[in-house]
PAFILUM-530813 format. One line per 4 residues: their letters; for each residue x, y, z of C-alpha. Coordinates in Angstrom, 1 decimal, padded with zeros to 4 digits. Example, Ala and Ser with C-alpha at 12.3 -4.5 7.8 and 13.67 -1.06 7.14 Angstrom:
2
AS> 012.3 -004.5 007.8  013.7 -001.1 007.1
//
This chain:
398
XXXX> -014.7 036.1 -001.5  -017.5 034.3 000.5  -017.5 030.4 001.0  -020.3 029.5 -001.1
XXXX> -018.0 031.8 -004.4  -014.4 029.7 -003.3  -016.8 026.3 -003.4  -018.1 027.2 -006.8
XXXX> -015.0 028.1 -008.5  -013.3 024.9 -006.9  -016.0 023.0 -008.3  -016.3 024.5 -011.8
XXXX> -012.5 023.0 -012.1  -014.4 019.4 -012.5  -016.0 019.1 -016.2  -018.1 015.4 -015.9
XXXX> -015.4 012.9 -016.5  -016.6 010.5 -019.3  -016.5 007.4 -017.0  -019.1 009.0 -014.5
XXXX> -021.8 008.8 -016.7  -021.3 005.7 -017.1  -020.7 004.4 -013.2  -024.3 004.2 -011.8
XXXX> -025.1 001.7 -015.2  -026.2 -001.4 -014.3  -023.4 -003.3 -016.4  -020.6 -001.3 -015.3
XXXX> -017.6 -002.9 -013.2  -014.3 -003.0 -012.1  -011.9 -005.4 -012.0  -009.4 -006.2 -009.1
XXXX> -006.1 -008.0 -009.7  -005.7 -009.9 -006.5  -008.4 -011.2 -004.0  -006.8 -010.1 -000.9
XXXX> -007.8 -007.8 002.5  -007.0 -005.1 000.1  -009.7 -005.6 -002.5  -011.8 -007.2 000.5
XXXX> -011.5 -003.3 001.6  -011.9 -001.6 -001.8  -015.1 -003.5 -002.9  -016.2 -002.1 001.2
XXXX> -015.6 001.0 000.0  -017.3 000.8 -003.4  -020.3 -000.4 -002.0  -021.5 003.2 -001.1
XXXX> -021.3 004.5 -004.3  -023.4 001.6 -005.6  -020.4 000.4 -007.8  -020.0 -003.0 -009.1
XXXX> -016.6 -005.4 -009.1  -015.3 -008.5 -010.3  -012.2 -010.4 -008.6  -009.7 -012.3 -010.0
XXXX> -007.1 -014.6 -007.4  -005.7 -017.8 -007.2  -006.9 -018.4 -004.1  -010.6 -019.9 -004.1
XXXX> -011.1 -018.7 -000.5  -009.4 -015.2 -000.8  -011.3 -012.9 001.3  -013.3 -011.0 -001.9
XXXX> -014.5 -014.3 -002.4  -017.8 -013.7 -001.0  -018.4 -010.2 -001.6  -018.2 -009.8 -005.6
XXXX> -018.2 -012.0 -008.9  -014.8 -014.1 -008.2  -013.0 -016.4 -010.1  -010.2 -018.3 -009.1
XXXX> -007.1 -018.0 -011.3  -003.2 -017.2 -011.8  -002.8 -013.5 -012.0  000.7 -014.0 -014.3
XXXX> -001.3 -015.9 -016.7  -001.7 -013.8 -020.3  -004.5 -015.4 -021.0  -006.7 -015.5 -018.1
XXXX> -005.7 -012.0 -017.1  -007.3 -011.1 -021.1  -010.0 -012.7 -020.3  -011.0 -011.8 -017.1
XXXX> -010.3 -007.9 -018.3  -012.4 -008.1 -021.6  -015.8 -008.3 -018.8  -014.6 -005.4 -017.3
XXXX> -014.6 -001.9 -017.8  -011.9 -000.7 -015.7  -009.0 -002.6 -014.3  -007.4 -002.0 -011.2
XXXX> -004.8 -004.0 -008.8  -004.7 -004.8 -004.9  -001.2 -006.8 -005.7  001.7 -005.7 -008.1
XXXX> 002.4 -009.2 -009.1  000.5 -009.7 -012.2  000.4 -010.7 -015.8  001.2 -006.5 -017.3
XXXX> 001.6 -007.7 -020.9  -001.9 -008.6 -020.5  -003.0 -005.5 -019.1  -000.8 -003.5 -022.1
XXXX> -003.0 -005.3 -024.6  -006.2 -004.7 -022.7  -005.4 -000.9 -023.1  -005.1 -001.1 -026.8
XXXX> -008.3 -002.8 -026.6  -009.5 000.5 -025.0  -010.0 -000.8 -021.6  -008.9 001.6 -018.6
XXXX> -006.0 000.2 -016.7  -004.9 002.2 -013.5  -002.1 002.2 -012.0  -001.0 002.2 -015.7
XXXX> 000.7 -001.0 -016.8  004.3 000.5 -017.5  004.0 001.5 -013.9  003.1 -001.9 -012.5
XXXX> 006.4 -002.7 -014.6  008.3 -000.4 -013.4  007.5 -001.4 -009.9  007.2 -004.8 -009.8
XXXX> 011.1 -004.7 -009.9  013.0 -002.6 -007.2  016.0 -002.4 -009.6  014.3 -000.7 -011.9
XXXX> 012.3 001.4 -008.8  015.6 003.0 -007.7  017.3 003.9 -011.4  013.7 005.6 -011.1
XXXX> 014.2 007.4 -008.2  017.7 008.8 -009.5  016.5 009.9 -012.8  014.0 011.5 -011.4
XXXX> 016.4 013.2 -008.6  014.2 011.8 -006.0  016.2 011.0 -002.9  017.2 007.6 -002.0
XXXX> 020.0 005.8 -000.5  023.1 004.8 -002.5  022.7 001.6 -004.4  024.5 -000.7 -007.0
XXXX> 022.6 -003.3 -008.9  024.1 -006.8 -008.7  023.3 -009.9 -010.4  024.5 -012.6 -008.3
XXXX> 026.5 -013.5 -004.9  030.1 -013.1 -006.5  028.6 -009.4 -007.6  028.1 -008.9 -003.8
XXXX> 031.2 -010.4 -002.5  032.9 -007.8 -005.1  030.9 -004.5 -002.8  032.7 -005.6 000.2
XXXX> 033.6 -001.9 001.2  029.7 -000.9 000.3  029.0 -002.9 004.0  026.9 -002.5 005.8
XXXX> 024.1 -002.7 003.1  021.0 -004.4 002.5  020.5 -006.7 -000.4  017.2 -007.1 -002.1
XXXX> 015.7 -009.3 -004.4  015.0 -007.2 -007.6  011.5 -009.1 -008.5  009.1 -010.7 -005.5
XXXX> 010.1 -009.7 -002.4  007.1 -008.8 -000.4  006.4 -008.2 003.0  010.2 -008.3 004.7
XXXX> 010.7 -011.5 002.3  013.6 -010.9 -000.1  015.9 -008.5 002.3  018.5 -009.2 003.7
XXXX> 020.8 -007.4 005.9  024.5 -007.6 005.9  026.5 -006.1 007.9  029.6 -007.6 007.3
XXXX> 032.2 -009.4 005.6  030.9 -012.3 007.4  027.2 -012.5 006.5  028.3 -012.1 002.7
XXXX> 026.8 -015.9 002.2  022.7 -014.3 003.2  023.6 -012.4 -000.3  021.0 -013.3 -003.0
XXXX> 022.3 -015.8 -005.7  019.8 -014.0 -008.5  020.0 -010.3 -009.7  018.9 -008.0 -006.7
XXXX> 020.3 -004.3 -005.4  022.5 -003.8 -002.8  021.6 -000.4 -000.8  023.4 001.8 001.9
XXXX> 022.1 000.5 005.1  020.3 004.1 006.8  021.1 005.1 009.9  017.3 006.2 010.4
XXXX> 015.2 007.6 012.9  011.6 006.9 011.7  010.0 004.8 009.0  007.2 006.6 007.6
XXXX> 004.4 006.4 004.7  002.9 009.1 002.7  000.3 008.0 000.3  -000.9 010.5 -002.3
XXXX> -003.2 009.8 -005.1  -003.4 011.4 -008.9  -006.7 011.6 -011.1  -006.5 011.7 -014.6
XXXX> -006.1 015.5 -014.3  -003.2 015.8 -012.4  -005.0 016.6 -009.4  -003.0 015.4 -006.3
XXXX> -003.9 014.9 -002.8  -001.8 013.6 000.1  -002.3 012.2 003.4  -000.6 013.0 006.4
XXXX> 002.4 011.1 007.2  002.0 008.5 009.4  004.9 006.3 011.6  005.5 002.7 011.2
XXXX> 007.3 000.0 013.8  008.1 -003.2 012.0  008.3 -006.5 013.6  011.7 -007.4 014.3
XXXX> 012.3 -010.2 013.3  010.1 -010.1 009.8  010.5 -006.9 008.7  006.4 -005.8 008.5
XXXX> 004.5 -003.4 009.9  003.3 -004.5 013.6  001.9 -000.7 014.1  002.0 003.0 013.2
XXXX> 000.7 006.1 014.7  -000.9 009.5 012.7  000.2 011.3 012.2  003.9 010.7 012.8
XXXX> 006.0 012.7 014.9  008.1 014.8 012.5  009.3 018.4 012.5  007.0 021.1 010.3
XXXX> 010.1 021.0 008.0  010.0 017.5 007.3  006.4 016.8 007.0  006.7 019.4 004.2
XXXX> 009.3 017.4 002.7  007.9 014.3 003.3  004.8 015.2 000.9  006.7 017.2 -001.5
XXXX> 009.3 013.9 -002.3  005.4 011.8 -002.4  003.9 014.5 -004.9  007.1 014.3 -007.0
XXXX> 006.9 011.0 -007.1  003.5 010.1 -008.3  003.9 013.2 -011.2  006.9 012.3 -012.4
XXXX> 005.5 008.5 -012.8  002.3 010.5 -014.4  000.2 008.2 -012.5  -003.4 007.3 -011.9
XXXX> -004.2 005.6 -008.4  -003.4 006.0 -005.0  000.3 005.6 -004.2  002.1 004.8 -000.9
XXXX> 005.3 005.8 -000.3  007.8 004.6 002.1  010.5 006.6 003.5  013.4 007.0 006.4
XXXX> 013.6 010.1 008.0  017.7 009.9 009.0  019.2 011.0 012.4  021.0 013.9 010.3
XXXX> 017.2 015.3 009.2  017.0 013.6 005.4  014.3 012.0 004.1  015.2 009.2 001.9
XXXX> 012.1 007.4 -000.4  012.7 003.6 000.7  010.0 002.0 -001.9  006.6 002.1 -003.1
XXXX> 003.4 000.7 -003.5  000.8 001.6 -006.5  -002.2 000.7 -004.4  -004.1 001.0 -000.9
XXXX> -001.0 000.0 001.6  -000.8 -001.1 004.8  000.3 002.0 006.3  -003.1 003.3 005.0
XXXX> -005.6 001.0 006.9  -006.1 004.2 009.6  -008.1 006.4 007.0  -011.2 004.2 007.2
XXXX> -011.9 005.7 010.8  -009.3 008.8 011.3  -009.4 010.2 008.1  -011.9 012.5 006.1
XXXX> -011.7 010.1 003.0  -010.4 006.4 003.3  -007.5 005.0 001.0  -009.9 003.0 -000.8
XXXX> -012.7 005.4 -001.2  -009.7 008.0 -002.9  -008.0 005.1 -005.2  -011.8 004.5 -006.3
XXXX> -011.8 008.2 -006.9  -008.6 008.7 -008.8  -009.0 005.7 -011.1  -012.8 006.5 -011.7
XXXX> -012.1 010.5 -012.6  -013.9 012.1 -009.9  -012.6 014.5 -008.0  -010.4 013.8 -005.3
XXXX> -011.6 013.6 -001.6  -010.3 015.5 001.8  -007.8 014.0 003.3  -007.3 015.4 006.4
XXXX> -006.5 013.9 009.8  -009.7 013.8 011.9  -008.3 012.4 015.3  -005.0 011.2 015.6
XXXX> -005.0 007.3 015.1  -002.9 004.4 015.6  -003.3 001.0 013.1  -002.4 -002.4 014.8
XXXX> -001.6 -005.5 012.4  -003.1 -008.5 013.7  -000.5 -011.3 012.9  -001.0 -014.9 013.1
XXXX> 001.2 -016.2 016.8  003.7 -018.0 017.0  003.4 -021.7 016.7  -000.3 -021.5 015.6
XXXX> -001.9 -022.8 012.5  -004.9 -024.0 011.7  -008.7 -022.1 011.9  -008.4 -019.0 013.1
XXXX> -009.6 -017.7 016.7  -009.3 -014.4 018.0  -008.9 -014.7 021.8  -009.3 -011.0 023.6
XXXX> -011.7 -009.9 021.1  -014.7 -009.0 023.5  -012.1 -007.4 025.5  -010.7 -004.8 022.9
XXXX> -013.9 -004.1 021.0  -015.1 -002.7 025.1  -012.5 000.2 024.7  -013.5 003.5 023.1
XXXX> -012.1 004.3 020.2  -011.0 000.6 019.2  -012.8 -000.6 015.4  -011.7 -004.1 014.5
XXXX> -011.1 -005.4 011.1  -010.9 -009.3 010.2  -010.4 -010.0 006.8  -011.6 -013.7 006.5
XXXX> -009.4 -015.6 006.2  -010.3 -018.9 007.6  -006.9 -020.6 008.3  -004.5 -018.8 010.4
XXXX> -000.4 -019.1 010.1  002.2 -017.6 012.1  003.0 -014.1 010.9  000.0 -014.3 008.6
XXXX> -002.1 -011.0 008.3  -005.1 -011.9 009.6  -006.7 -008.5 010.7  -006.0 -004.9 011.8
XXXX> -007.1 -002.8 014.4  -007.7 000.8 013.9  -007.7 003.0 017.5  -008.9 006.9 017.1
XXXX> -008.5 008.9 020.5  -007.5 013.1 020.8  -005.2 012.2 023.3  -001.9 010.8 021.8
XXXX> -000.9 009.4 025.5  -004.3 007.6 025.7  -003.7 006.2 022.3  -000.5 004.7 022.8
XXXX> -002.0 003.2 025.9  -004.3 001.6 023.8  -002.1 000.5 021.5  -000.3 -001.6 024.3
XXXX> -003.4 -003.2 025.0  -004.7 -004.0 022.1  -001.4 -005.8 021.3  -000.7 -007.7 024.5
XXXX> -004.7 -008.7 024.6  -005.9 -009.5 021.1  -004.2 -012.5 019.6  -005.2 -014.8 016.9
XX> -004.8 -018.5 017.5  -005.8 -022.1 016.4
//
């Protein structure tokens, strides 16, 4: 069978979802939950398809502020999250912390809510994330669900675990290693999970995104470092360094995952890869990630570009790796706040290879993400070599 006959019959798959006659109207938009460098990125994104957005955030000065429609409001609030989503067409989120009873009624209304709201649920708690995982027979690392401090102090001879907030931990806040008997008073005093700490090798992502469909794609895996002292991603290389074997794994656990959740969007998730060969899912995100900043430059479709795809009904882009990549988090120093510099920045953007990506944020803090750096280069020595630099030179200060 020719090219041009394997291209027709992949493309005869697609009957005209009923949303994408409707996309290119001038009164058509999506709403984004969250006002962040994530829907900062997405509205980017939507821009070359000519679509339209509205933004709802606390935060008056939230980095979609200038690029879309934006009002300034709680996103846990029933009744501004109705009426923000009764403008819009089709609601999306950049941030899992919202108002979902809201977004439930806004279905029955008829509106289109992806990631689904029973999802959002589901996720916004991690308790609830891991009874998912072992329903589902999805690997993950022992757990038991605890309620309080006394709970923990009972788990003694679970140590050494990790304890986790159940609801709004974000970004390494809410975790808590403890090793020992000890460091039993860094327990939680609220209901939270206490997991098997994992002896691991690697930390790595896989995001995978589902249309309404069921058609799946999956991005390579890539490698994260966290910072070690708050527990976020300072770097990652693509694709990661794994075995044939476990990358196979690796996107198998991700598929299973976003089926068996049945869901619409782009999904990220996070996983050990053990020094015994296992791959154990550590959480996810139903949205673009951090570990997914890379595809704008190294990939054949961006993160944002596919979760536009998936949630709009259009068929799902190519996601493979076109150079190998490296994504640096530009954090806030040490000691600094106040308006944000970026000292070394004429030095980085010089080097071949290097895109930079501020989000706009105006005040810098320590720790705070103020940017990332995306590095594309065919040799994986050079590109770590980068990396180096780009972290020892570019630094955001007041």
């Amino acid at each position: 069978m020719g090219f041009h006959a394997r291209l027709y019959l992949k493309l005869s798959k697609f009957e005209p979802h009923y949303l994408v006659s409707r996309l290119f109207q001038q009164n058509f938009t999506i709403g984004i939950l969250g006002g962040g460098q994530l829907g900062r990125m997405l509205i980017q994104a939507g821009i070359d398809f000519n679509l339209s957005f509205r933004v709802l955030d606390p935060d008056k000065e939230a980095p979609c502020s200038g690029l879309a429609p934006f009002q300034a409001g709680k996103l846990t609030d029933y009744r501004t999250v109705m009426k923000f989503g009764e403008a819009c067409d089709i609601i999306t989120i950049e941030i899992e912390n919202v108002n979902t009873r809201a977004l439930r009624e806004l279905v029955k209304k008829g509106k289109r809510v992806y990631p689904q709201p029973e999802i959002i649920e589901l996720i916004q708690d991690k308790r609830t994330q891991k009874i998912f995982y072992r329903e589902c027979g999805l690997p993950t690392a022992p757990f038991h669900l605890t309620e309080n401090r006394a709970d923990v102090k009972k788990l003694q001879d679970f140590l050494p675990a990790v304890h986790k907030l159940g609801r709004e931990g974000y970004d390494g806040r809410g975790v808590q290693i403890i090793r020992s008997k000890k460091e039993l008073r860094k327990a939680f005093d609220v209901p939270g999970l206490l997991e098997q700490l994992v002896d691991f090798e690697k930390e790595i992502s896989v995001i995978v995104a589902r249309n309404e469909r069921g058609e799946i794609k999956a991005y390579p895996a890539v490698e994260m470092v966290f910072h070690p002292e708050k527990n976020l991603v300072e770097y990652l290389f693509a694709p990661a360094q794994l075995t044939n074997s476990i990358a196979r794994e690796a996107e198998a656990i991700a598929r299973k995952t976003i089926n068996e959740l049945k869901m619409v969007g782009l999904l990220a998730v996070e996983m050990f890869v053990t020094r015994q060969g296992k791959v154990l899912i550590n959480e996810i995100a139903p949205r673009p990630h951090n570990s997914g900043h890379h595809t704008i430059e190294a990939n054949s479709t961006s993160q944002y570009e596919q979760h536009l795809r998936a949630i709009l009904g259009l068929p799902l882009g190519e996601t493979h790796l076109i150079l190998p990549s490296a994504m640096v988090n530009l954090l806030g120093e040490p000691g600094h706040n106040g308006p944000a510099r970026y000292k070394g920045f004429e030095k980085v953007i010089r080097i071949p290879g290097v895109h930079v990506h501020l989000y706009g944020k105006k005040i810098t803090k320590p720790f705070r993400k103020m940017g990332h750096v995306t590095i594309v280069d065919p040799d994986v020595a050079s590109l770590r070599e980068k990396v180096t630099y780009v972290k020892k030179t570019l630094k955001v200060v007041a």
